[in-house]
C-alpha positions in Angstrom: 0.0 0.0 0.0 1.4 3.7 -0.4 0.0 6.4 1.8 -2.8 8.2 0.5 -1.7 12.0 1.1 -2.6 14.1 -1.8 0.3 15.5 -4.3 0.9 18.8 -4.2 -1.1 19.9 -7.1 -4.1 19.5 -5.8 -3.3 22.4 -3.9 -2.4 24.2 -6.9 -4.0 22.9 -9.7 -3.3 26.0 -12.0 0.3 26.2 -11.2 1.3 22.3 -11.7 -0.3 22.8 -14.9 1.5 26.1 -15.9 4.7 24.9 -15.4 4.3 21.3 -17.1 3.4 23.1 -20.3 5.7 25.8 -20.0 8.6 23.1 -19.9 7.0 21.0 -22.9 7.5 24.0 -24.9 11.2 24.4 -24.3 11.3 20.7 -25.2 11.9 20.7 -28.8 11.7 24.3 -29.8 15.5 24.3 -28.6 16.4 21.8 -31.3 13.9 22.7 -34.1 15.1 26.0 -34.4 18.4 24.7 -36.0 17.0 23.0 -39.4 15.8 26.2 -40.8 19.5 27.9 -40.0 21.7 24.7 -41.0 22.3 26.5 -44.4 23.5 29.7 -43.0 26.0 28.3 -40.1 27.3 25.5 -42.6 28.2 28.7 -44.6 29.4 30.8 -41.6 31.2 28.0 -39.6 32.4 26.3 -43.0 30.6 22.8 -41.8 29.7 19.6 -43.8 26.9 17.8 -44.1 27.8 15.2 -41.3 29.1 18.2 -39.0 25.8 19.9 -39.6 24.4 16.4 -38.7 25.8 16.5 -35.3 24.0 19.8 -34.3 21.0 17.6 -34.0 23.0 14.5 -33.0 24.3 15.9 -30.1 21.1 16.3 -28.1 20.0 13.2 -28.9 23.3 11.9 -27.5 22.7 13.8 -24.4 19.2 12.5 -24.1 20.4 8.9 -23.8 23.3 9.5 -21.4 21.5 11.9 -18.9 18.1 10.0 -19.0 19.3 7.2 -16.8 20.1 9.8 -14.0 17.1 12.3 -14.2 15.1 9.9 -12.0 17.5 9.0 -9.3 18.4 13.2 -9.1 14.8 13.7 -8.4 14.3 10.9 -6.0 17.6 12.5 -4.1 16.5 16.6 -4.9 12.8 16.5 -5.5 10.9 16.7 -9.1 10.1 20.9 -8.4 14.1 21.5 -8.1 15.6 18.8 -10.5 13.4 20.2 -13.2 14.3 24.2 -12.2 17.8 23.3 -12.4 17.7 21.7 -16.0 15.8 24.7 -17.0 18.7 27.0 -15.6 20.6 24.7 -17.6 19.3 24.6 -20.7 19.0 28.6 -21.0 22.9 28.4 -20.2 23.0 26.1 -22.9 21.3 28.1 -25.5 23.3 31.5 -24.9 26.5 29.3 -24.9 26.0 27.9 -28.3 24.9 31.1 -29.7 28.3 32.6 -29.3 29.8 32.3 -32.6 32.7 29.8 -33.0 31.7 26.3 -33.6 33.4 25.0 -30.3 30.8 26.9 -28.3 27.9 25.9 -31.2 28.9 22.1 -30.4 29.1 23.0 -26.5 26.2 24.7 -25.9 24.1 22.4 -28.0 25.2 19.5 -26.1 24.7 21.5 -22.3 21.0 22.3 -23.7 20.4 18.8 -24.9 21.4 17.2 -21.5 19.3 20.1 -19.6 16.0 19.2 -22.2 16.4 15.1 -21.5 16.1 15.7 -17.6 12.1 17.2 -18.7 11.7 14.4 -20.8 12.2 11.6 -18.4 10.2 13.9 -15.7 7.5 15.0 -16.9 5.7 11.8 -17.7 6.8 10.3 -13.6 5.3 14.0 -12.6 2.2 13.8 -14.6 1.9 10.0 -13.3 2.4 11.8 -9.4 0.0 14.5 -9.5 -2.6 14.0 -12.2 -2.7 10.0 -12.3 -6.6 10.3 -13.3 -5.8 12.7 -16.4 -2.8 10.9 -18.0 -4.0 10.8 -21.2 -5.8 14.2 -21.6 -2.5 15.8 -20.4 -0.2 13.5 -22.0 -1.5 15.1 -25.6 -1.9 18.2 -24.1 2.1 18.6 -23.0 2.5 16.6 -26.3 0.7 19.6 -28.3 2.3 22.3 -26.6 6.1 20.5 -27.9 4.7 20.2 -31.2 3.4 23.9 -31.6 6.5 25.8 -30.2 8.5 23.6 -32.2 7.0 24.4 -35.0 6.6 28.6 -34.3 10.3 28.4 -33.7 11.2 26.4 -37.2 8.6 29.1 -39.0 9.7 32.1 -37.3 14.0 31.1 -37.3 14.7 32.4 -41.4 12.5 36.0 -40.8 14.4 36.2 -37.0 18.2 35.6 -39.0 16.8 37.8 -42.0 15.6 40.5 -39.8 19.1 41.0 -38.1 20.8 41.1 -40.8 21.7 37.4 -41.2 22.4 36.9 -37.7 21.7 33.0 -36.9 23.2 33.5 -33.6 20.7 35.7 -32.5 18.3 33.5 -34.0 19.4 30.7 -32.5 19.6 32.7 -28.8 15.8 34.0 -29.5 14.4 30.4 -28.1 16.0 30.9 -24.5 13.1 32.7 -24.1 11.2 29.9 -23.3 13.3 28.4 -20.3 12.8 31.5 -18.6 9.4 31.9 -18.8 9.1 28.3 -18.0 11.0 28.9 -14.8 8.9 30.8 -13.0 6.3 28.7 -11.5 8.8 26.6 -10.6 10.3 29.2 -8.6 7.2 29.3 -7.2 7.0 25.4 -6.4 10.5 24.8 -4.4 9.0 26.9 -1.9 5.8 25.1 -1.4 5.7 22.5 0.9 7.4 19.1 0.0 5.0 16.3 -0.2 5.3 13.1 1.8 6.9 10.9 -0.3 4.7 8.1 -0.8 6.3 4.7 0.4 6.1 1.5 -1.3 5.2 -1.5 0.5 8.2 -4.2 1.1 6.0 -6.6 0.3 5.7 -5.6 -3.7 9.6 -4.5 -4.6 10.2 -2.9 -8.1 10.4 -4.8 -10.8 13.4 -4.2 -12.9 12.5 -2.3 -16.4 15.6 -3.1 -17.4 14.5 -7.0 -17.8 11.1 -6.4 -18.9 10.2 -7.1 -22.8 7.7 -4.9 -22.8 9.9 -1.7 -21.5 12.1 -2.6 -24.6 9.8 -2.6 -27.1 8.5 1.1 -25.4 12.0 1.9 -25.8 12.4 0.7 -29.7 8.9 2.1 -30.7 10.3 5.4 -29.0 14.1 5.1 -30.9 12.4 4.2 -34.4 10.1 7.6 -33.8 12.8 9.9 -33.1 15.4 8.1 -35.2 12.9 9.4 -38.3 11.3 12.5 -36.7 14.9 14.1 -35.8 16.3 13.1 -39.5 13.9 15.2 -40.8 14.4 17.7 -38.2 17.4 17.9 -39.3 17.1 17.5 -43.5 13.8 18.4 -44.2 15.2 21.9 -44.8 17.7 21.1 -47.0 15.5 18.4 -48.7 12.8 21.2 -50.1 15.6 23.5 -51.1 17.3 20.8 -53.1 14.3 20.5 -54.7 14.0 24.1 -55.4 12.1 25.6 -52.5 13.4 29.2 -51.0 15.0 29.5 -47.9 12.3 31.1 -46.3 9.7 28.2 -47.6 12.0 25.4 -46.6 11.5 26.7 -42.9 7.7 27.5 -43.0 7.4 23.9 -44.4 9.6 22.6 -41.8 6.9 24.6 -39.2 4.3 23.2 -41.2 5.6 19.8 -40.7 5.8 20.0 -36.7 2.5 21.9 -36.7 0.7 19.0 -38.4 1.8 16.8 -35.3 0.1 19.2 -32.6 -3.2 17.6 -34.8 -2.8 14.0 -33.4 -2.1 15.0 -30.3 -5.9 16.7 -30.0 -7.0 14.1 -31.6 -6.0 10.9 -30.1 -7.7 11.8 -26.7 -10.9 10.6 -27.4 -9.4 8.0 -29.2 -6.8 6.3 -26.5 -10.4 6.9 -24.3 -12.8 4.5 -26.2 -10.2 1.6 -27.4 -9.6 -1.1 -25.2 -5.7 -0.5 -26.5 -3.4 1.3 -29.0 -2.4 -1.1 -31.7 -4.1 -0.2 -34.8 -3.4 3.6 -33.4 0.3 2.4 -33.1 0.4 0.7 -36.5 -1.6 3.6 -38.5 0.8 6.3 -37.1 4.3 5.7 -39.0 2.3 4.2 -41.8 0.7 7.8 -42.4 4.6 9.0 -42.0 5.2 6.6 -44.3 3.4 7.8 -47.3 4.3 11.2 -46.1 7.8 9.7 -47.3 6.9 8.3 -50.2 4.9 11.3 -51.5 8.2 13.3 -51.4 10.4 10.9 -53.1 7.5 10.8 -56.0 6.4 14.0 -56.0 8.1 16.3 -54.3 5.8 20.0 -55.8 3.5 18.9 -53.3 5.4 19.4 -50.7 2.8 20.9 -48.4 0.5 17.7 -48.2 3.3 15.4 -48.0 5.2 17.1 -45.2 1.6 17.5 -43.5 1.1 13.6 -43.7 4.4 12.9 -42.3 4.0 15.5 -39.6 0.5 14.0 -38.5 2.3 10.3 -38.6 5.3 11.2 -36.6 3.2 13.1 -34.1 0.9 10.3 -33.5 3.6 8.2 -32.8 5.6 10.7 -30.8 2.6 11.2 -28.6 1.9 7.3 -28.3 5.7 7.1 -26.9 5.2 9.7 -24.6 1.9 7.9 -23.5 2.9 4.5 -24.0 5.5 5.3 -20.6 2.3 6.2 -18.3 0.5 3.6 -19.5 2.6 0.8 -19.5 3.5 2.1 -15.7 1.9 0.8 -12.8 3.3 3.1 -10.7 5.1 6.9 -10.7 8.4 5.1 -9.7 8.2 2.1 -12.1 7.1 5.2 -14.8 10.4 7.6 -14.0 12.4 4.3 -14.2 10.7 3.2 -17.5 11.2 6.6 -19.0 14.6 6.8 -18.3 15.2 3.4 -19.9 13.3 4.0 -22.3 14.6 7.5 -23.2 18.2 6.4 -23.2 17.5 3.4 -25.4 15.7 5.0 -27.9 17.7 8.5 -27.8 20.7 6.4 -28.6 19.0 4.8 -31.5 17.5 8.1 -32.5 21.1 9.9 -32.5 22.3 7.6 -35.2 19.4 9.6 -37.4 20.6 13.0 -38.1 24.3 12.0 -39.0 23.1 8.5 -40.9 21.1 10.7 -42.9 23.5 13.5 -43.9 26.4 11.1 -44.7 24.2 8.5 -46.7 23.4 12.0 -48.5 27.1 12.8 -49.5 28.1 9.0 -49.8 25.0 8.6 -52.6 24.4 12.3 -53.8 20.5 12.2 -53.8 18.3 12.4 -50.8 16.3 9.4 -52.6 18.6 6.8 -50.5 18.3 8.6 -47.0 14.0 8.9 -47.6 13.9 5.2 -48.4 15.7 4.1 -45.1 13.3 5.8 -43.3 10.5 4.7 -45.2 11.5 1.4 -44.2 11.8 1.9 -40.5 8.5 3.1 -40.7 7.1 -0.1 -42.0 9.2 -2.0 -39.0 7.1 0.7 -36.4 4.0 -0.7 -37.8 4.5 -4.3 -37.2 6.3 -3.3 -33.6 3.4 -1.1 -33.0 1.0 -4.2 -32.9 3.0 -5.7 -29.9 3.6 -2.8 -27.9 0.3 -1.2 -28.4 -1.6 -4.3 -26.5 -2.8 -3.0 -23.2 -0.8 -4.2 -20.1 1.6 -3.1 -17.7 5.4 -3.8 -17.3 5.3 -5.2 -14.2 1.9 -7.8 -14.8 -0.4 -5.6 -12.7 -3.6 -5.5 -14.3 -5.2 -2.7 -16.1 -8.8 -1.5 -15.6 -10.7 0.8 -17.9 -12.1 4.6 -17.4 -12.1 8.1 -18.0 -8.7 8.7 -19.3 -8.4 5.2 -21.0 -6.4 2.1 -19.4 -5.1 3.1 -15.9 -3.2 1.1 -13.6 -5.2 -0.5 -10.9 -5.8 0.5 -7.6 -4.7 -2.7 -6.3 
């Protein structure tokens, strides 16, 4: 049994909320904000394509080594301060890399990318701690509010450089905006009242996630999404202008692309409430991204619907990851465990994405070689997504049904 005292955010509803979006959109944005830009700093710094690669490597990198910690730093400093220091962090971070030489580029980005992973193995254990009846609604919520600064900060990076004279740097610095608005209710929170920490009986230890098959295939259908969705973080720009595309349209596409996945993320609520699980959900996803591929390969003067498709399919999925680590949880400590696992198994994959896809670029001249790997990693999410969508948790406690879709049971 744990002890029933209420988390802190029941007290202050408005403010647990406030600060859980205001971290998801410093999430991606951070990252995102590079792809329009990699054209001008490959030009400034005198970069090639796998260098540029590593701009969006690097994070991902940092995601995989700093996820195993973020949960045992919490259990040590508490959720409210481990999360205000990685925003403290990640701003430092941003200036850092904004600096002008290409040390302090590859510096900062990797300081900013260690800060973000901390918020991406906490949020879901907080969201499973303080609104454990809501995790779906909120899931796509946070989800959403990743997708949409994301995107502003893709769309609005080319104008920003443009507008100050072809200054990426302060482009790149504009986005540390969002760290410091994100840290205020969390100022706000370390000086609330700690909550008692809810104990777990010695009679029901932890299972390891670490030895569950089901934690790994959370973890693979999590690597495969961001493996694709950062390599066309990364290229998509470069992709459209290849074809002939501007500067400036290359970025609003790329916006357009991380837009189209704040749609899924409103969408799949009802959804994820009604089925009894999340295969077909989990299969359809990276099959839409799929022919979101495919319809760039063929025809690549409709750039607009294909990116669209491929935007709605990676979102999906990215939201089902996200989702897939409270619902697979039976607990908020087996959830923090499983999203750090998870999280630095599939950010490792992912890292492989940006740089795979820039050299197979040089190595074969045509982006027609890069497109099709991806296009077949999509195909393997779809058959993976038929396993790990089946409702159950990690550690065999069962699953009952209700408002927010399958929640752990009280037992």
């Amino acid at each position: 049994m744990t002890s029933p005292t209420p988390p802190r955010a029941a007290h202050h509803p408005a403010l647990a909320l406030a600060g859980i979006l205001l971290i998801a959109a410093s999430l991606r944005a951070p990252i995102t904000v590079v792809g329009p830009l990699v054209v001008p700093i490959r030009e400034s710094l005198g970069l090639g394509a796998a260098q540029a690669g590593l701009l969006t490597t690097l994070p991902l990198l940092a995601f995989a080594l700093v996820s195993p910690v973020a949960a045992p730093c919490a259990a040590r400093f508490g959720l409210e301060r481990t999360l205000l220091a990685a925003l403290a962090l990640m701003c430092a971070g941003i200036v850092l890399r904004s600096a002008g030489p290409a040390w302090a580029l590859y510096a900062g980005t990797g300081l900013a990318g260690g800060a973000i992973a901390v918020g991406n193995v906490l949020l879901p254990s907080l969201l499973k701690r303080d609104f454990p009846l809501h995790m779906a609604r909120l899931t796509a919520g946070y989800a959403a509010t990743m997708i949409v600064a994301a995107a502003l900060a893709s769309a609005v990076a080319v104008p920003l450089a443009e507008a100050w004279g072809g200054g990426w740097a302060r482009a790149l610095a504009a986005v540390a905006v969002l760290p410091l608005l994100a840290a205020l209710p969390w100022l706000v929170r370390v000086r609330l009242p700690a909550d008692a920490a809810p104990r777990p009986s010695p009679a029901a230890p932890r299972p390891s996630v670490w030895r569950a098959p089901l934690a790994w295939q959370v973890a693979a259908y999590l690597g495969l999404t961001c493996f694709i969705h950062f390599a066309a973080i990364a290229w998509l720009p470069a992709i459209l202008q290849e074809a002939g595309a501007s500067g400036a349209r290359a970025g609003a596409l790329h916006g357009w692309m991380q837009l189209a996945g704040a749609v899924p993320a409103l969408a799949l609520v009802p959804l994820l409430q009604r089925l009894p699980d999340q295969r077909w959900i989990a299969f359809a996803s990276p099959a839409l991204g799929a022919c979101g591929l495919a319809g760039l390969l063929a025809r690549p003067e409709w750039a607009a619907l294909w990116t669209f498709a491929f935007g709605m399919g990676m979102g999906a999925s990215l939201v089902l990851s996200l989702a897939f680590v409270g619902l697979r949880a039976g607990s908020p400590q087996v959830a923090a465990s499983l999203s750090g696992m998870a999280q630095c198994i599939g950010y490792l994959l992912a890292a492989v994405g940006p740089t795979l896809a820039g050299s197979l670029r040089e190595w074969s001249g045509r982006w027609s070689l890069p497109l099709g790997a991806c296009i077949a990693l999509c195909i393997a999410m779809c058959a993976l997504g038929l396993s790990v969508g089946r409702a159950g948790h990690i550690d065999g406690t069962p699953v009952r049904r209700g408002r927010e879709g399958p929640q752990p049971s009280a037992g």
